[in-house]
N, C-alpha and C positions, 0 to 999 in steps of 0.2 A: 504494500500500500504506500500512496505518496502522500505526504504531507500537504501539499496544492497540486489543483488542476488548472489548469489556464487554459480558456476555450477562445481562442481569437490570440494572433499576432501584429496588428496591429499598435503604434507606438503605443498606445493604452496598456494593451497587456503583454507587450515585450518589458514594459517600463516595470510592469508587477511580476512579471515570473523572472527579469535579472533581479530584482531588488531584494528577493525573498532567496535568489540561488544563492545571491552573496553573501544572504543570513546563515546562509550552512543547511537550509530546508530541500527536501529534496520536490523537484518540482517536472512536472509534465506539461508540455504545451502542444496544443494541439490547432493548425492552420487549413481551413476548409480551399485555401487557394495552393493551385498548382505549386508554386513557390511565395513563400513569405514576399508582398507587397506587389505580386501579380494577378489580377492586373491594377491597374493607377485606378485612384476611384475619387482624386481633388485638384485643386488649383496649382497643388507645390509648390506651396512659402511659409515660412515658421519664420516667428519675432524672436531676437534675440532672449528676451526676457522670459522665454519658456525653456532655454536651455540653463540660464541663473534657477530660476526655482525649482526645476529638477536636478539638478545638478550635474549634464549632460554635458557632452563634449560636442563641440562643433566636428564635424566630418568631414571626409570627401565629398559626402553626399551635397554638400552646401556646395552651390557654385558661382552663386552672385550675389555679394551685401549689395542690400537695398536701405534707401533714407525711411521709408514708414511707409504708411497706406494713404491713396486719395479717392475721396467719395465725390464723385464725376457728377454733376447736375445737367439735366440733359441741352443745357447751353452750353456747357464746358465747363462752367467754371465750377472749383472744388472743392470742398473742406477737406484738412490735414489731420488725421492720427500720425503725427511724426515718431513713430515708435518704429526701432530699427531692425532691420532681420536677412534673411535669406531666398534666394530664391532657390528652391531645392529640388532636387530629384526625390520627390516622395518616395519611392521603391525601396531607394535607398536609404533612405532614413528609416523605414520600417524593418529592414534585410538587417540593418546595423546594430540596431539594438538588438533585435532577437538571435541575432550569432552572437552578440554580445553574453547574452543570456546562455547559450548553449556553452560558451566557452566558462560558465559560470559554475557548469554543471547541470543546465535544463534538458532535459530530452525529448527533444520535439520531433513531435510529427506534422510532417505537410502533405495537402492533397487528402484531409482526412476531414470528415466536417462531421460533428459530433452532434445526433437527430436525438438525443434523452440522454434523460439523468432522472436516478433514481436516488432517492435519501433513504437509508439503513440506517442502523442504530449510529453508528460512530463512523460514517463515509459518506460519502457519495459515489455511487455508481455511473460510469460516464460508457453509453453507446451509441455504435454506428452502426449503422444499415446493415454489415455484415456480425452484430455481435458486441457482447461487452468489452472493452478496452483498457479499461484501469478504472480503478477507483484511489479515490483520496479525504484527504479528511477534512480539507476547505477549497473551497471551488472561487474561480473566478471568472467573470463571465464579460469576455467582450469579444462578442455573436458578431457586432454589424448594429446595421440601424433596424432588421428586419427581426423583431422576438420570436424567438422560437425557447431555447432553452430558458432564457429570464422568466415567460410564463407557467415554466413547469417549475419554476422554486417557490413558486409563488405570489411573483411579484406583476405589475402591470411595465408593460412595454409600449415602445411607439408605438401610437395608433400607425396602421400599415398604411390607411387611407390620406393619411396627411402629412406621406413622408416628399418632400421636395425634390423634382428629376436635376438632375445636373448634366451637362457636355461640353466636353472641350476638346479644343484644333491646336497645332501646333503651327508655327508659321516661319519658316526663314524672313530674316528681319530684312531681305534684300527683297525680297515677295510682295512685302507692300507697303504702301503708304502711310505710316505711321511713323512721329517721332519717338526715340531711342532715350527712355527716362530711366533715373534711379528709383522708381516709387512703383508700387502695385498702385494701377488704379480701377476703382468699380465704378459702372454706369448704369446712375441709379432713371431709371424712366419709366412711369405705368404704364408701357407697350410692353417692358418684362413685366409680367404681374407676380407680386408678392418676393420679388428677386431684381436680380440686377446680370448685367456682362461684368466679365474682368480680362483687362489684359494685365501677362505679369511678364515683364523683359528678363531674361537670361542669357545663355551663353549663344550667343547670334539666334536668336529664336524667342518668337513671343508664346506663349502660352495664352487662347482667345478661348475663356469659357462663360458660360452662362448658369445661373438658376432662373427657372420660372415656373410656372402653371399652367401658363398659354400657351406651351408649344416651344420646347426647348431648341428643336431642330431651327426651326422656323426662324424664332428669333435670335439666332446665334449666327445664322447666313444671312442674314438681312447687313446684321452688324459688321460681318466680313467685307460684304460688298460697298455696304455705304460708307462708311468708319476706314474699313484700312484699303479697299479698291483691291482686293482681293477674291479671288473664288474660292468657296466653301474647298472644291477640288484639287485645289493648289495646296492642302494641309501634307503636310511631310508624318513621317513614321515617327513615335516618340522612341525613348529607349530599348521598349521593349518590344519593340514590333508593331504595336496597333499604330491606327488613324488617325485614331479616335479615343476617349474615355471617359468613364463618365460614373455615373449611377445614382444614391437613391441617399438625401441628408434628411436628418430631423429637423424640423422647422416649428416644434409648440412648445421649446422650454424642455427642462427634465422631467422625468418619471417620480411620479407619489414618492414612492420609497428606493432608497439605493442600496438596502441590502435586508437579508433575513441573517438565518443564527447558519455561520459556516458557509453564506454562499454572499458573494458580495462582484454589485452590477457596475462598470466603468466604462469608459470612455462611449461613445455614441448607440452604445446600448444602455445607456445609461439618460441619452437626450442630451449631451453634454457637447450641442453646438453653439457659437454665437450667432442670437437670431437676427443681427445685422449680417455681419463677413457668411455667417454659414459654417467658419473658421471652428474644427473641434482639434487641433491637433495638441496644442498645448493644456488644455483644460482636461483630453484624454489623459495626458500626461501624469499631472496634476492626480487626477482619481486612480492614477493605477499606484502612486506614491502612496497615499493617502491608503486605500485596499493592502498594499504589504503594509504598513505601518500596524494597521490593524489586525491581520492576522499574524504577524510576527509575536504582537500582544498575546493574542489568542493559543497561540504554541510555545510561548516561555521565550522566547528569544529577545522581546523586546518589549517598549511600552510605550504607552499612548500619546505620546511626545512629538505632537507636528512637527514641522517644517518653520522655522520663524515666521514666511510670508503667509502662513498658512490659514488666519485669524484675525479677526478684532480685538485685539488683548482686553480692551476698555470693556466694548460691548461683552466678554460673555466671562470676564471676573466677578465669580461670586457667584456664576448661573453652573456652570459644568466644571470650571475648571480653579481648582486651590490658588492661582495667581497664574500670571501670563505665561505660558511654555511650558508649565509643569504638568503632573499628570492629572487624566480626570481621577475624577470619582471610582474607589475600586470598585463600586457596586454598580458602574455602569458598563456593559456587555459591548464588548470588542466593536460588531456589525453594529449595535448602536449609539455607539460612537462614531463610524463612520457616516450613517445616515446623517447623524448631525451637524458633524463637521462640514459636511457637502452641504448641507442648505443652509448654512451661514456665510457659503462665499458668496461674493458680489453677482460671479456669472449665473448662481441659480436661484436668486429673487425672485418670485413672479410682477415684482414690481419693475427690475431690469427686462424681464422679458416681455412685459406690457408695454414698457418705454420705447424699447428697443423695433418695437413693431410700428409704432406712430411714422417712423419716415417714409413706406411703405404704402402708407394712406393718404400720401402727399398727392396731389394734380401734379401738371408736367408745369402751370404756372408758379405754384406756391414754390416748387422746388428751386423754381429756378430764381425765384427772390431769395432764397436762404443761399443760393452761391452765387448772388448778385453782395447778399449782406456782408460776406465770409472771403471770397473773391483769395481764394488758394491760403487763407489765413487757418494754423492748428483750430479746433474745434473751440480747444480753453481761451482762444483769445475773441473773443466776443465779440464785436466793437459795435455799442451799445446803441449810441448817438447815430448808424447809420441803419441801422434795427428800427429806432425809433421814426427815423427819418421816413422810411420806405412804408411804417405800419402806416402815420400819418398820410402818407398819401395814398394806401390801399387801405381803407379804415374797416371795410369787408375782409380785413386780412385781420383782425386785430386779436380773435382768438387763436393764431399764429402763433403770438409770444410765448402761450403757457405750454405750447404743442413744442418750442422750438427749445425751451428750456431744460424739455423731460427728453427732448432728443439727446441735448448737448449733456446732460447726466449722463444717457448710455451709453454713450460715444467714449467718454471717462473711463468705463470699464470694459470697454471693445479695443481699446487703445492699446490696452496692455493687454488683455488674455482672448483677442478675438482670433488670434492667427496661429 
């Protein structure tokens, strides 16, 4: 029997089954794709500040520092998250940690995708189509966005019906018409509905992807033609062979509960996207740190001792925890303490992901006053007086401000943990 099961390779649960090898815990990982981070299934960029809080080494995998992210209004003009990062070979970021992990001691299986799990007395039982495969004695659960094993622990998963399509092209940057920037930018316009385009610059090559509702193909060729003077057909091979890539992000927020007794849910099986960027890479991160922390607790190796970024010291002294960084309460049980820990960060509010939703709601007019207001300025810098200027003269705009205010809150914490 193994001490953890780790269902998914993804940075989420590469992040938890190295963190748990390095405890000395003996640990199984189990990856439903061909090879770990095959195929691509996001934009490929990570913010610096998600490799400081896990405590991750930058890679090969990294190919291009970029200045931060720009939110494109469909006149052009922008507001800045100048928060810094990489453009990256997602693959590779994925491949990296979980060889990391194997070199740690994990014994993983690829090409194997894990259809039940059963709870015994002191295990879990994990099977595939041909049979049982191991059991262990804490499970870890990061499926994807699509629940299958999360609702057999007993927990509630994505709804499947209101998971968001995504697709992206690759483009030689001699291919088309577009200037060569250090920033990811997204284009926000209600012709994407409930989404946006992104182009993100690389190594001579743009990465042009889309989320929408309306029709991801559609609007993602549209954007090619009009935007870069390009044909959808002109997209080049990415690294690993495809056209194309794409698939299937959570877009309501996180799931009720993030763990039961011995089985504990992470990264985007978990809801754990930003409902701006769409961006879960780092806040997967984040939850798969947070998951070994907890069951290291749970197996004697460790205790309940976050991360220093991990918290509101202020807010939850004297609520769970004896003083800032120290441990909880022993009478409070490993999985709920993780639960709790997760819906006390900023990313899983329902207030952040209320806010977070309002830009979305915008006309293609309102929007393009708030990057007429902001005109390529960070989000934090406001400039009030031209805010005030523009309501005055759109006085039908005027409940704008309080819309534009709870924007520029979620912007605060998209800046830092959206990518």
């Amino acid at each position: 029997m193994y001490d953890v099961a780790v269902i998914g390779q993804g940075p989420a649960g590469g992040i938890a089954a190295l963190r748990l090898a390095e405890a000395g815990h003996s640990v199984i990982a189990f990856d439903r794709k061909k090879r770990v981070g095959d195929p691509i299934h996001c934009g490929e960029g990570l913010g610096k500040i998600a490799l400081e809080h896990t405590n991750y080494p930058v890679g090969d995998w990294a190919i291009r520092e970029v200045k931060g992210n720009r939110i494109r209004m469909p006149n052009g003009k922008s507001v800045g998250l100048m928060s810094p990062g990489y453009s990256i070979h997602r693959w590779g970021l994925d491949r990296t940690i979980s060889d990391d992990a194997v070199a740690a001691g994990v014994e993983r299986h690829e090409n194997l995708k894990i259809s039940r799990v059963t709870k015994e007395n002191d295990h879990w039982s994990l099977f595939s189509k041909d049979g049982k495969v191991a059991k262990a004695k804490q499970l870890v659960i990061a499926e994807g966005r699509v629940p299958n094993i999360v609702t057999q622990v007993g927990l509630k998963g994505n709804d499947k019906l209101r998971l968001l399509p995504g697709l992206q092209y690759k483009f030689k940057t001699s291919d088309v018409d577009f200037p060569d920037t250090d920033y990811f930018d997204f284009y926000i316009d209600p012709m994407f509905a409930e989404g946006y385009v992104w182009v993100f610059p690389r190594d001579g090559i743009f990465n042009v992807g889309i989320v929408s509702t309306n029709g991801a193909k559609k609007g993602l060729d549209y954007f090619c033609r009009e935007h870069m003077s390009v044909e959808p057909d002109k997209r080049i091979k990415n690294e690993l062979g495809d056209k194309q890539n794409g698939g299937l992000i959570p877009r309501d927020g996180p799931i009720p509960q993030f763990a039961t007794k011995d089985a504990y849910v992470i990264g985007d099986s978990a809801g754990l996207t930003n409902p701006i960027t769409k961006g879960g890479v780092h806040v997967g991160m984040l939850s798969g740190e947070y998951a070994a922390i907890a069951i290291r607790n749970e197996l004697g190796t460790g205790t309940l001792t976050p991360p220093s970024h991990a918290i509101n010291c202020h807010e939850l002294r004297g609520r769970y925890w004896d003083s800032c960084g120290k441990s909880l309460h022993p009478d409070l049980e490993s999985h709920i303490w993780y639960d709790r820990i997760l819906k006390r960060q900023p990313w899983t509010q329902q207030k952040f992901v209320d806010q977070s939703k309002l830009i979305y709601s915008l006309d293609k007019r309102t929007l393009n006053l708030i990057g007429d207001i902001y005109e390529g300025r960070n989000y934090s810098n406001l400039p009030w007086h031209k805010m005030l200027g523009i309501l005055i003269k759109n006085p039908d705009l005027l409940p704008m401000a309080g819309k534009l205010l709870k924007i520029k809150a979620s912007l605060k914490v998209t800046e830092t943990y959206g990518w």
